[in-house]
Backbone as CSV, one residue per row, in Angstrom:
resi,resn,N_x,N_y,N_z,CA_x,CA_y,CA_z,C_x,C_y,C_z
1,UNK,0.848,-1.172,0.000,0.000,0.000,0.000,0.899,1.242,0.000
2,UNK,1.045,2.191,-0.719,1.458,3.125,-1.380,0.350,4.276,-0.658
3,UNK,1.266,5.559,0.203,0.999,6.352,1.381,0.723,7.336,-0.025
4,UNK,0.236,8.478,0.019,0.347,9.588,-0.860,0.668,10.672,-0.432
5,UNK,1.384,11.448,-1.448,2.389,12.348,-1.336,1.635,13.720,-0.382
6,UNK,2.565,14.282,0.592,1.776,15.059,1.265,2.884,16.570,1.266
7,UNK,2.268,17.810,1.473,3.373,18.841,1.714,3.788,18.722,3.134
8,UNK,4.814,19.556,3.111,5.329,19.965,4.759,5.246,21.492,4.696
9,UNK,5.259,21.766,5.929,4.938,23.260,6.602,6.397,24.091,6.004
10,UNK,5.990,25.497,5.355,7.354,25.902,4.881,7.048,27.470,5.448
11,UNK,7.347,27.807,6.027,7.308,29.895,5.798,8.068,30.352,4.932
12,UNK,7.431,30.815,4.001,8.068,31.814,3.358,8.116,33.661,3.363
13,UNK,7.744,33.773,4.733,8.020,35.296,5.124,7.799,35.470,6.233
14,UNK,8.756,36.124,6.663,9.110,36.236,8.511,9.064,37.807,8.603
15,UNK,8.832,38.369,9.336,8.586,39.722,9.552,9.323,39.928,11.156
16,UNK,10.545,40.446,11.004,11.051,40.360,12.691,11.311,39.074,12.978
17,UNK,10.607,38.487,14.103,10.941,37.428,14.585,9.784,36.680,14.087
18,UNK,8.806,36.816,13.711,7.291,36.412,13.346,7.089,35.779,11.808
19,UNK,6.569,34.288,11.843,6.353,33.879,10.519,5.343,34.338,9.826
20,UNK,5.081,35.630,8.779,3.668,36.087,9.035,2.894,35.381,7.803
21,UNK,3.706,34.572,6.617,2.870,33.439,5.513,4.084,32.347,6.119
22,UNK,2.764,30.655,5.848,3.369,29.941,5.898,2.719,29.175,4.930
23,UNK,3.205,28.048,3.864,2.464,27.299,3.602,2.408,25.835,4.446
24,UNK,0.796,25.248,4.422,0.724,24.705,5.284,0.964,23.267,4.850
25,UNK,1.475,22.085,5.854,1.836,20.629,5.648,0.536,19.958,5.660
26,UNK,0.644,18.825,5.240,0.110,18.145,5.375,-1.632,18.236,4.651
27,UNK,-0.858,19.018,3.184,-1.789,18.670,1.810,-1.449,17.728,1.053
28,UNK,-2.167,16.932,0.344,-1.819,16.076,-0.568,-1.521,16.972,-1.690
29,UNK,-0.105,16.738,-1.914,0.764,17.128,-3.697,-0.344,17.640,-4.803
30,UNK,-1.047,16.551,-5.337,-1.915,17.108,-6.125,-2.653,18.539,-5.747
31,UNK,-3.251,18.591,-4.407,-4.131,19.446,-4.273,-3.027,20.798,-4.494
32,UNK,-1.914,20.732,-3.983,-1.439,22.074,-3.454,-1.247,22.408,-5.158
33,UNK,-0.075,21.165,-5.892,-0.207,21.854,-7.403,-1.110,22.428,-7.809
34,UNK,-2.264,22.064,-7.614,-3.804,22.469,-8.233,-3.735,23.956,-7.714
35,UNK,-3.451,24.330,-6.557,-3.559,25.483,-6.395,-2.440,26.591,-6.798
36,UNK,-1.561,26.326,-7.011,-0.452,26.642,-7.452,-0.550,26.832,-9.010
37,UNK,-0.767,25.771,-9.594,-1.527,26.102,-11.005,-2.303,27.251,-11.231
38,UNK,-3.727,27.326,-10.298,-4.786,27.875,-10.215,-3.880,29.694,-10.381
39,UNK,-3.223,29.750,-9.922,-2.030,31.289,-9.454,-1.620,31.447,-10.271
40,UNK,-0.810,30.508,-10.674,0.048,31.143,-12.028,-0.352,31.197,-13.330
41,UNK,-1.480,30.469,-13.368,-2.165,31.295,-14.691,-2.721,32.260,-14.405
42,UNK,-3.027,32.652,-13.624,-3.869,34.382,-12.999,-2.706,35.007,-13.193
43,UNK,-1.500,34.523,-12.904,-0.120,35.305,-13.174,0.008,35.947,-14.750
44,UNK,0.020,34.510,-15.295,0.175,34.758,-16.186,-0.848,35.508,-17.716
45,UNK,-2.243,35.375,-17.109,-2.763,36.325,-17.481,-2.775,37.565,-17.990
46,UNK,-2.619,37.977,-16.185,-2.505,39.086,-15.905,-1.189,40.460,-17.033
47,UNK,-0.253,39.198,-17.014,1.273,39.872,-17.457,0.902,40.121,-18.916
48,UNK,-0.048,38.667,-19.552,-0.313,38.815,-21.248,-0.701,40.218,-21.145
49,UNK,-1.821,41.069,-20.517,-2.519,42.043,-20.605,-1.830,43.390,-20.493
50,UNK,-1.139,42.662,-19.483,0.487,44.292,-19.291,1.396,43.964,-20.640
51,UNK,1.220,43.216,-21.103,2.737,42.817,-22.631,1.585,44.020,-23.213
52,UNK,0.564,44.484,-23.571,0.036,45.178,-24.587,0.206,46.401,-24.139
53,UNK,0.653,47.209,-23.084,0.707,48.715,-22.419,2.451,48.870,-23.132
54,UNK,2.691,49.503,-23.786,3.972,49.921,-24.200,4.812,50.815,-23.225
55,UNK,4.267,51.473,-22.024,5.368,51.482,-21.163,5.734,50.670,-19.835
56,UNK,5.143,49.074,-20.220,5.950,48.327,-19.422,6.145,47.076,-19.943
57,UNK,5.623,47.098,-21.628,5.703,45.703,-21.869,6.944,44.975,-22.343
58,UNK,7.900,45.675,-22.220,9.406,44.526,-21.755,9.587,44.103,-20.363
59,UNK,9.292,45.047,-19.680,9.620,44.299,-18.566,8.479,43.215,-18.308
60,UNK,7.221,43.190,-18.814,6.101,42.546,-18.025,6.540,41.569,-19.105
61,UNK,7.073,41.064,-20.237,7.795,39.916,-20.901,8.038,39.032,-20.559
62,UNK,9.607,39.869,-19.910,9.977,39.268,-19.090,9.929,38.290,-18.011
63,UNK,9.049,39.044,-17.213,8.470,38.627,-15.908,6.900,37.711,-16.240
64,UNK,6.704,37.542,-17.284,5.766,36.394,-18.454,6.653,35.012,-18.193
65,UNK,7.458,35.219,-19.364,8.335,34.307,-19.442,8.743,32.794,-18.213
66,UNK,9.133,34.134,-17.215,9.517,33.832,-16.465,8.091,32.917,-15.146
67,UNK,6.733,33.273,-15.259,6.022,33.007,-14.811,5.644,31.875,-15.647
68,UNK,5.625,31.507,-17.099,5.386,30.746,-17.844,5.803,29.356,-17.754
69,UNK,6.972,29.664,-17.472,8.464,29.110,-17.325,7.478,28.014,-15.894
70,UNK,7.718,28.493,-14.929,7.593,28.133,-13.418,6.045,27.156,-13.084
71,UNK,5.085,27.667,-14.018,4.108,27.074,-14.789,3.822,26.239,-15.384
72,UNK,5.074,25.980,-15.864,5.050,24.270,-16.806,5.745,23.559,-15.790
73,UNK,6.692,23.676,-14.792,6.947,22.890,-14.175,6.213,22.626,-13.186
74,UNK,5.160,23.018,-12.717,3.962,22.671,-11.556,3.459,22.002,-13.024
75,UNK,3.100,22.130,-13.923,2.219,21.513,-14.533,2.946,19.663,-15.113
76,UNK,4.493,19.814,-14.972,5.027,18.829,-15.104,5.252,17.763,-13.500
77,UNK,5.345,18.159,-12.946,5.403,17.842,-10.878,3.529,17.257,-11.086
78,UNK,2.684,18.178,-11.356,1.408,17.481,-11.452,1.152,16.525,-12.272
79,UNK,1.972,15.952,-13.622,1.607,14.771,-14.072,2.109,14.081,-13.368
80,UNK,3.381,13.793,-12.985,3.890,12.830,-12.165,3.460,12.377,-10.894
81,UNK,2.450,12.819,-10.669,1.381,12.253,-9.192,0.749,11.356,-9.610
82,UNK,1.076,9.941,-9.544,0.009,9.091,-10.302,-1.326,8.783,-9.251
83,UNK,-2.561,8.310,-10.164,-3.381,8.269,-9.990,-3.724,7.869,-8.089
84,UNK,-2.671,6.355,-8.269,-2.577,5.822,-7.052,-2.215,6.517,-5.580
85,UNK,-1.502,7.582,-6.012,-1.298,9.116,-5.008,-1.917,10.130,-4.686
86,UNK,-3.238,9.808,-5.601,-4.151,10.586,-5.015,-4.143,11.709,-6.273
87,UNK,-3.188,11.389,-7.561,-3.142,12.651,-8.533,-4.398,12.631,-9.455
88,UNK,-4.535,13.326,-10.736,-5.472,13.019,-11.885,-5.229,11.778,-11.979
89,UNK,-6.593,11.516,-12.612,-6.723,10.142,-13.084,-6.654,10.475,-14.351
């Protein structure tokens, strides 16, 4: 019997001495990709819409690219959850 993949507790911003975001443990992989997915296409959206304003659309390219980029690899981490882990079927 094959356990399924779960997160662990991470902070990623401390303010002083204070963790003030953490992400939380003890999601199953799939779900958190799913949400993580769910973000970075809002990311990436968002940036297509700034590429059309000509005084920021190199930098918002850029920072496309780069969201695009980060995007396929949650979307590659999410195939590899097989079914039996609780991923897509």
């Amino acid at each position: 019997m094959t356990t399924q993949p779960m997160t662990i507790c991470h902070e990623f911003h401390t303010q002083g001495l204070h963790s003030v975001l953490e992400a939380v443990g003890g999601i199953p992989v799939h779900e958190s990709l799913d949400a993580a997915t769910d973000r970075l296409e809002a990311v990436v959206a968002g940036l297509m819409e700034l590429m059309t304003e000509p005084a920021v659309t190199h930098q918002a390219t850029l920072i496309f690219y780069a969201a695009e980029s980060a995007l396929a690899l949650v979307y590659a981490a999410h195939a590899g959850v097989g079914p039996e882990q609780g991923g897509a079927v």
